[in-house]
MARROFI-959572 format. One record per atom (N, C-alpha, C): residue number from 1; residue in one letter; chain; atom name; x, y, z. Coordinates in pm, whole numbers, plus 50000, padded with zeros to 5 digits. Layout:
- num,residu,chaine,atome,u,v,w
- NUM,a,A,CA,X,Y,Z
...
***
This chain:
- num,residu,chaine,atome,u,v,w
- 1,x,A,N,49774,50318,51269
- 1,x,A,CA,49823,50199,51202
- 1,x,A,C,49759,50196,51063
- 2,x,A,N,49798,50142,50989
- 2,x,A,CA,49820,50180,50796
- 2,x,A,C,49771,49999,50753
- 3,x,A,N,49688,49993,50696
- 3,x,A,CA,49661,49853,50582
- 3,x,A,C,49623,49867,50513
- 4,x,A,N,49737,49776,50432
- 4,x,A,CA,49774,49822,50267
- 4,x,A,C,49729,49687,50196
- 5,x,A,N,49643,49678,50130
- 5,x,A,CA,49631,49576,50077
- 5,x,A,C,49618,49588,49954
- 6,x,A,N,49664,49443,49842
- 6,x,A,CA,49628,49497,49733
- 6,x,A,C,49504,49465,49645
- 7,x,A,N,49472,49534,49524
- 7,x,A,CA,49352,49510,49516
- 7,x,A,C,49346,49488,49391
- 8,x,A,N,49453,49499,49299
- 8,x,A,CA,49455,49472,49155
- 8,x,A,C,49582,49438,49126
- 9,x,A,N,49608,49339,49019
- 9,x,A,CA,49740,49371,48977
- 9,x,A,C,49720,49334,48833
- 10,x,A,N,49775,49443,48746
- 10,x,A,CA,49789,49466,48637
- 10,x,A,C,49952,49384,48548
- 11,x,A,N,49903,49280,48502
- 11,x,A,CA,50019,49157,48438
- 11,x,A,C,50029,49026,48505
- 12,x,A,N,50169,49009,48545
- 12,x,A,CA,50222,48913,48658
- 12,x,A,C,50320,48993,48780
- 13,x,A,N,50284,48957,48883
- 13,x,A,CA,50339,48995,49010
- 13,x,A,C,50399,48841,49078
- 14,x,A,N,50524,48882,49065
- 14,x,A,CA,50632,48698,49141
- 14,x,A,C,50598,48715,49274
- 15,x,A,N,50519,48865,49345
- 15,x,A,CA,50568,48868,49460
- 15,x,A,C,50405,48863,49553
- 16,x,A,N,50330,48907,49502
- 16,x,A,CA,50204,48968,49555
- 16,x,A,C,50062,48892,49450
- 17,x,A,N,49872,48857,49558
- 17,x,A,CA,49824,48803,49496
- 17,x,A,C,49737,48895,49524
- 18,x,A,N,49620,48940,49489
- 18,x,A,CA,49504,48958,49528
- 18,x,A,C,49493,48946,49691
- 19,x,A,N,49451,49059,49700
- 19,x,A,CA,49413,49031,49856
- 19,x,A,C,49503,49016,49985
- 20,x,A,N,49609,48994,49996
- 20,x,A,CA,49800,49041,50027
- 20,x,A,C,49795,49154,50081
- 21,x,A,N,49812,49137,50214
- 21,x,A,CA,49810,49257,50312
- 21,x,A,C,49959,49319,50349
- 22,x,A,N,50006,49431,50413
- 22,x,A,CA,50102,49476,50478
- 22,x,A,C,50014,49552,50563
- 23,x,A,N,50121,49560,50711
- 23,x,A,CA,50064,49660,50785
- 23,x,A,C,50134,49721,50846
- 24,x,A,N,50164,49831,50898
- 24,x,A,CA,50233,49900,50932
- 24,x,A,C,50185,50028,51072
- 25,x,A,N,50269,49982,51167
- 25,x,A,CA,50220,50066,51281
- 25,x,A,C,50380,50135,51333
- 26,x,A,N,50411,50254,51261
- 26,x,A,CA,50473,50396,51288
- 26,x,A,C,50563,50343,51347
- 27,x,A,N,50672,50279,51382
- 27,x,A,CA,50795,50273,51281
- 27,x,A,C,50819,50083,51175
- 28,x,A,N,50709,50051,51267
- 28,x,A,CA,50745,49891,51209
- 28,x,A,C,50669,49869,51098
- 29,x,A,N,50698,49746,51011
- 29,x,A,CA,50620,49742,50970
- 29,x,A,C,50585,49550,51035
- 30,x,A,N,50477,49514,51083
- 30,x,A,CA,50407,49429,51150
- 30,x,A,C,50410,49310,51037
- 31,x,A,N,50554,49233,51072
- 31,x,A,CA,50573,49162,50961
- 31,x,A,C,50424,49022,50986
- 32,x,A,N,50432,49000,51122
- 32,x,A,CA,50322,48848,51134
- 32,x,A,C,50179,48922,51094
- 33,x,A,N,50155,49018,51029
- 33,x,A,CA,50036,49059,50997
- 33,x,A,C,49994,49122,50846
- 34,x,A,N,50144,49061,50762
- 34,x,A,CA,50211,49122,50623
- 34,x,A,C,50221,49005,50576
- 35,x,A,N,50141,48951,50419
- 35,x,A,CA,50182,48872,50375
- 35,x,A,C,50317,48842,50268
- 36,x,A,N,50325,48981,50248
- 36,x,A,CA,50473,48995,50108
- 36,x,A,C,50559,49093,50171
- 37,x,A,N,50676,49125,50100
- 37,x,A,CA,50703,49247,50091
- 37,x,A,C,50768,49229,49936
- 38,x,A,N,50770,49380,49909
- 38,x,A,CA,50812,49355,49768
- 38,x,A,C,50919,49537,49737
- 39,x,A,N,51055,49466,49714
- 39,x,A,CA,51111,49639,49700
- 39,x,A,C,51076,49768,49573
- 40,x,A,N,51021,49676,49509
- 40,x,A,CA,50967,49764,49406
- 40,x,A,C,50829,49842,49463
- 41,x,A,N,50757,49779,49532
- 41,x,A,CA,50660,49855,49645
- 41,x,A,C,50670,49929,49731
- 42,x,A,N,50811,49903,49811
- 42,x,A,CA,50852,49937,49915
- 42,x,A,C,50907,50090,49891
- 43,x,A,N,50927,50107,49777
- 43,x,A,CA,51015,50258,49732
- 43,x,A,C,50890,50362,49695
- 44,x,A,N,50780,50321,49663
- 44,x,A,CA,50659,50365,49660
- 44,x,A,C,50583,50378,49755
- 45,x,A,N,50529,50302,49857
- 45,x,A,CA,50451,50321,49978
- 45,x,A,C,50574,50404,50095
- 46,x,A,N,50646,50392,50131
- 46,x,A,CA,50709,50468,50252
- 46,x,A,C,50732,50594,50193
- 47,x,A,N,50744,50644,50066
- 47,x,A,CA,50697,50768,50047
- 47,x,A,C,50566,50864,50138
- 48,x,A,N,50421,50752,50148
- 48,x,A,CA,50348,50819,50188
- 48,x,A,C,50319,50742,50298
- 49,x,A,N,50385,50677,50352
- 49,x,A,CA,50287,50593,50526
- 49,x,A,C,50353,50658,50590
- 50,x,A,N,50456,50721,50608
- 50,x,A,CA,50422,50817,50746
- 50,x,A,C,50374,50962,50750
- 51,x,A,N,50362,51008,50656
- 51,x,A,CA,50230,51137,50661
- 51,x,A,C,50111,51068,50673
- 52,x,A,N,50108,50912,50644
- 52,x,A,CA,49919,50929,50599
- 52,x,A,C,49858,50880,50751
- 53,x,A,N,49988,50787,50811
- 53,x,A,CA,49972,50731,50955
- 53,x,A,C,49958,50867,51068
- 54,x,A,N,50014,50965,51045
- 54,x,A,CA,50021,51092,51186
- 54,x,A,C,49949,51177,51077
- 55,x,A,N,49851,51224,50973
- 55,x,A,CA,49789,51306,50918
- 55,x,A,C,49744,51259,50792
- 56,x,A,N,49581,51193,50809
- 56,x,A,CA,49540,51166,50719
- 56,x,A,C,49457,51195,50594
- 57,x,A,N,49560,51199,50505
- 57,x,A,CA,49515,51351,50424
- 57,x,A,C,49532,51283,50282
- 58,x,A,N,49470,51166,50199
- 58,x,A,CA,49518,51092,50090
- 58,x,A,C,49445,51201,50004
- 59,x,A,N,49360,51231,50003
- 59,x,A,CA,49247,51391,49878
- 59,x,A,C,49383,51454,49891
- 60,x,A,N,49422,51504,49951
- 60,x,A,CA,49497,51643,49973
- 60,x,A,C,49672,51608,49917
- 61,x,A,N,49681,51471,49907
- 61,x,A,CA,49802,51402,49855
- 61,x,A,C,49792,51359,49713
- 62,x,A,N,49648,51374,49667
- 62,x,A,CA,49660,51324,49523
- 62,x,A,C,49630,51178,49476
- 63,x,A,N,49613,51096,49652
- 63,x,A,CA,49573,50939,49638
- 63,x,A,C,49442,50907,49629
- 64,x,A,N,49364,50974,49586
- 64,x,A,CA,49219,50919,49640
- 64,x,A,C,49110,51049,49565
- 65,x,A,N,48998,51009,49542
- 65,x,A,CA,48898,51131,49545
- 65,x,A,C,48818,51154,49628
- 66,x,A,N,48795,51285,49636
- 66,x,A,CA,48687,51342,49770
- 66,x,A,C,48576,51248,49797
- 67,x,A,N,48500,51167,49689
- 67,x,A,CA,48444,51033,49691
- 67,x,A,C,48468,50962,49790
- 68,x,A,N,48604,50927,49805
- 68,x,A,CA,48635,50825,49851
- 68,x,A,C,48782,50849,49944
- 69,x,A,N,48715,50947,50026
- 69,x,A,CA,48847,50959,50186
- 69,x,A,C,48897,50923,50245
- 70,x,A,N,48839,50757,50208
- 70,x,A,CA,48886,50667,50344
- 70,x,A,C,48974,50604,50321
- 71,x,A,N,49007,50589,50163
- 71,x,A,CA,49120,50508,50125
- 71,x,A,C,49207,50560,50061
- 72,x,A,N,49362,50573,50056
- 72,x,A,CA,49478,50621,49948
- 72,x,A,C,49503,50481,49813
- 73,x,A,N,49535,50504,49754
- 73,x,A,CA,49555,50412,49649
- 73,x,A,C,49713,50483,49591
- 74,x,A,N,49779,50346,49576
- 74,x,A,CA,49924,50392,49518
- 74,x,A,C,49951,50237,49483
- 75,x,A,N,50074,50232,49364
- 75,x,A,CA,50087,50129,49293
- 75,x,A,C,50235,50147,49242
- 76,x,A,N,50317,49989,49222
- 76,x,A,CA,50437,49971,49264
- 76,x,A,C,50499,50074,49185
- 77,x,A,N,50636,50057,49150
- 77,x,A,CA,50704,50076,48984
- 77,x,A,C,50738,50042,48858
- 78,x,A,N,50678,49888,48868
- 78,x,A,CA,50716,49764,48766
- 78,x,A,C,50599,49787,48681
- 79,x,A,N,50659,49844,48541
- 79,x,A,CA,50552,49867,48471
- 79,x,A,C,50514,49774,48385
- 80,x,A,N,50570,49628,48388
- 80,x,A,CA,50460,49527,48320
- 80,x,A,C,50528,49495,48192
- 81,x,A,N,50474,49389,48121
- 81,x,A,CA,50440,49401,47996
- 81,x,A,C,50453,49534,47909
- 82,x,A,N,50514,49521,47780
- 82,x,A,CA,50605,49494,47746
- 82,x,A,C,50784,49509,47807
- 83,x,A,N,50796,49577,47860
- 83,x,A,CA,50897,49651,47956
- 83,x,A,C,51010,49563,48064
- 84,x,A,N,50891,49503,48125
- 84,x,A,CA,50926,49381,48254
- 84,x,A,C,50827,49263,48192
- 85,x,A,N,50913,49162,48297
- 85,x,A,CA,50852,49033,48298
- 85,x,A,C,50695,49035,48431
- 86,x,A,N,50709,49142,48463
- 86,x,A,CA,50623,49170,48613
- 86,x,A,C,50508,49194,48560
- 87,x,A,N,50465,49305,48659
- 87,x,A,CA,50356,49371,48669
- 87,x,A,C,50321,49492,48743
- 88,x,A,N,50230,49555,48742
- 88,x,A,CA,50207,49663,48813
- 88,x,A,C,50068,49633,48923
- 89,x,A,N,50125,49640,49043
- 89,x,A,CA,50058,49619,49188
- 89,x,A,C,49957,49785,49225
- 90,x,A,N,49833,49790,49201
- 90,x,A,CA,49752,49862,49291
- 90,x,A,C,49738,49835,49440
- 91,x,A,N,49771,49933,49541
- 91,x,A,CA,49729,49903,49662
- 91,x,A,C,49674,49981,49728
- 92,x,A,N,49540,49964,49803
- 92,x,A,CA,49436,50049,49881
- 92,x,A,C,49519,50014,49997
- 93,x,A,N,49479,50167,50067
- 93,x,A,CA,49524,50212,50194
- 93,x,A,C,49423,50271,50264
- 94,x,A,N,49412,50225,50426
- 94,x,A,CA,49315,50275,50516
- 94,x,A,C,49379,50239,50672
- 95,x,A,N,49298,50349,50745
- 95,x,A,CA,49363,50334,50869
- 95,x,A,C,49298,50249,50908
- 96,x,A,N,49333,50169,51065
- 96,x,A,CA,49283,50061,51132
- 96,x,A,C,49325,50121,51282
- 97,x,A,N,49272,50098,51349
- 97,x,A,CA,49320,50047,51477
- 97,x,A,C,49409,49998,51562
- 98,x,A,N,49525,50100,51561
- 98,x,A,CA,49665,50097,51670
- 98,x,A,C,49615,49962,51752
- 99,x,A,N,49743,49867,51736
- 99,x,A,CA,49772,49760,51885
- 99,x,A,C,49754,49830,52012
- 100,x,A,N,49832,49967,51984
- 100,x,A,CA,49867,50009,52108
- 100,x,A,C,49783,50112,52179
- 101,x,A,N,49689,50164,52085
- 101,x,A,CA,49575,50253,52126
- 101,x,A,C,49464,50150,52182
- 102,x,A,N,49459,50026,52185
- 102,x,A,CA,49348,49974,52222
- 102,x,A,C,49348,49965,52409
***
């Protein structure tokens, strides 16, 4: 199971605050445990939650540094100021603890 939270956002985001979780356990995504969803995010993260959920490999994907293994980092498409009225969403990624493995 995958939690994505975010941890920065660069401008204005209509959709997402600080701290705004999603979670996702292999095929759902666990909406009573997700505070947003956002499609400009959404075209960006399912790129990598199901490799990172069955093989967790964010160094080896380009999300993360050898530093720091435990988490992937990826961020929406809304590039902000001047461009959009938005913003651009950072979100850390780490595994948790399957419902269903417990």
């Amino acid at each position: 199971m995958l939690e994505i939270k975010v941890c920065r956002i660069k401008g204005k985001c209509p959709v997402y605050k600080v701290g705004d979780k999603i979670t996702i356990d292999d095929p759902k995504i666990l909406l009573d445990k997700t505070n947003a969803l956002c499609t400009h995010a959404l075209s960006t993260l399912l790129h990598y939650v199901t490799i990172l959920e069955h093989d967790w490999c964010p160094v080896k994907l380009g999300l993360t540094t050898p530093q720091n293994p435990d988490h992937a980092y990826m961020q929406c498409v809304d590039p902000g100021e001047p461009y959009t009225a938005g913003g651009t969403v950072i979100f850390e990624c780490h595994r948790v603890e399957s419902e269903n493995s417990r």
